[in-house]
N, C-alpha and C positions, 0 to 999 in steps of 0.2 A: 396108710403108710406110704412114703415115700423116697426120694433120693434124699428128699433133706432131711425126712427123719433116720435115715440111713447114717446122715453124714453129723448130724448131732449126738448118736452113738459111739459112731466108729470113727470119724476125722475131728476131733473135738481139739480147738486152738489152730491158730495158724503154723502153717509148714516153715517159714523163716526162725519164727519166735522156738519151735521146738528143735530145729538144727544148731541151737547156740549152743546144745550140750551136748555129749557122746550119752549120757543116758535118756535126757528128756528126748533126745531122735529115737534112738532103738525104742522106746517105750508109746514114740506115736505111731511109728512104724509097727508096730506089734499090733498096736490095737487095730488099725486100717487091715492089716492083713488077716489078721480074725473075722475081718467086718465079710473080709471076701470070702469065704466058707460058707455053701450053698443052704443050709441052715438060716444062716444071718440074714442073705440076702433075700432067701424068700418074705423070711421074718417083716421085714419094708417091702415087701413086692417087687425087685429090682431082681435084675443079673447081669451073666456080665457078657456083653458085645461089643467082638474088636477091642477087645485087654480096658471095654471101660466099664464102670456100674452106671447101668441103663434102665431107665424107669419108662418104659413102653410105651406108658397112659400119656407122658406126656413129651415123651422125646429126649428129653433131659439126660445128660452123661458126667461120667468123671472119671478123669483120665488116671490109670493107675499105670505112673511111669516117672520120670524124673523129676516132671513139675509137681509132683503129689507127695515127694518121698522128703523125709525131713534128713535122713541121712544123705540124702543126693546134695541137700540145700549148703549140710553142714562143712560141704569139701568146696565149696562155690570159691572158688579163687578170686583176684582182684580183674580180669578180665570176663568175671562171671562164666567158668568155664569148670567144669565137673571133674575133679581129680579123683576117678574111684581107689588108685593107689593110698589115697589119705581118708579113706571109708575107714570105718571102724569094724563094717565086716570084712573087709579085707584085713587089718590087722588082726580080727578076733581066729579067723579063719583059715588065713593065709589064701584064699581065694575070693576072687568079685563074685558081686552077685549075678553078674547078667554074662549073655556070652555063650558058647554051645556050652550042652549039657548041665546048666547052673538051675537054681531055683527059681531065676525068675523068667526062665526058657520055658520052667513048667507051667508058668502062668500063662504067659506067651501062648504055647503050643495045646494048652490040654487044660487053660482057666484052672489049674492045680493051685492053690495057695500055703497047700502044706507044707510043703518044702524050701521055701521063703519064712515059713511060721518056724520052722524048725529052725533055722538059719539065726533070726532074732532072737529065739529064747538063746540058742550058743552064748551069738556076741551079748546080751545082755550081762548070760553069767561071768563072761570075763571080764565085763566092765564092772560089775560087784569084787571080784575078784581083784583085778589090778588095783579098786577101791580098796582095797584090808592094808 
C-alpha cells in the first residue's frame, strides 16, 4: 500500500472537475477527509506530517489544504483568489471552515479529521435539503 493507493480511494477525480458543483465538492471533500482517519491511513501505510499524507518508504506527501479541497476550488474567483464567504460551508453553517477554533484548526493542531467530517456531512444535508 501506498500514497497512491491511498489517493485512488480517498482523492478519486480531480479537484477543479469536483468544485463545479456544491454537491459533487462536499461529496470529494468527505471522501478525502474519511481517507484521513487513522484507521484509513494506516490501511495504505501513510500518515500524516505537517497537515500532509506522508508515505515514509518513500517520501512522497499530499497536501491537505486549499489546493486539495474541492470546495476551496469551487469559490476560485476570476483573479483565482479563494472567497470562503461563497463556501457552501459557510453558507451551510453560517461559519468557515478554517481560522481559530474551527474544524480544520483541529486538523491543523491535533491531525483530528472529525470535526471537518462532521462539518461535510452538515453541509451535505443542507445541500439535499435546499435540493427538495
Amino acid at each position: 500500500m501506498s500514497l497512491n493507493s491511498w489517493k485512488k480511494e480517498y482523492y478519486v477525480g480531480r479537484v477543479r472537475t469536483a468544485g463545479k458543483g456544491a454537491l459533487t465538492a462536499v461529496e470529494h471533500s468527505l471522501k478525502k477527509w474519511e481517507g484521513l482517519l487513522p484507521k484509513n491511513l494506516k490501511k495504505h501505510g501513510v500518515h500524516i506530517s505537517h497537515n500532509e499524507v506522508y508515505n515514509p518508504e518513500t517520501g512522497a506527501s499530499f497536501p491537505i489544504d486549499c489546493t486539495s479541497c474541492a470546495l476551496c476550488h469551487s469559490t476560485i474567483d476570476k483573479y483565482q483568489t479563494i472567497d470562503c464567504n461563497e463556501c457552501t460551508i459557510t453558507h451551510a453553517t453560517g461559519q468557515r471552515c478554517d481560522g481559530n477554533n474551527s474544524p480544520y484548526s483541529a486538523f491543523l493542531d491535533h491531525s483530528n479529521p472529525k470535526p471537518m467530517i462532521k462539518v461535510l456531512k452538515k453541509t451535505k444535508a443542507y445541500i439535499m435539503k435546499e435540493a427538495k
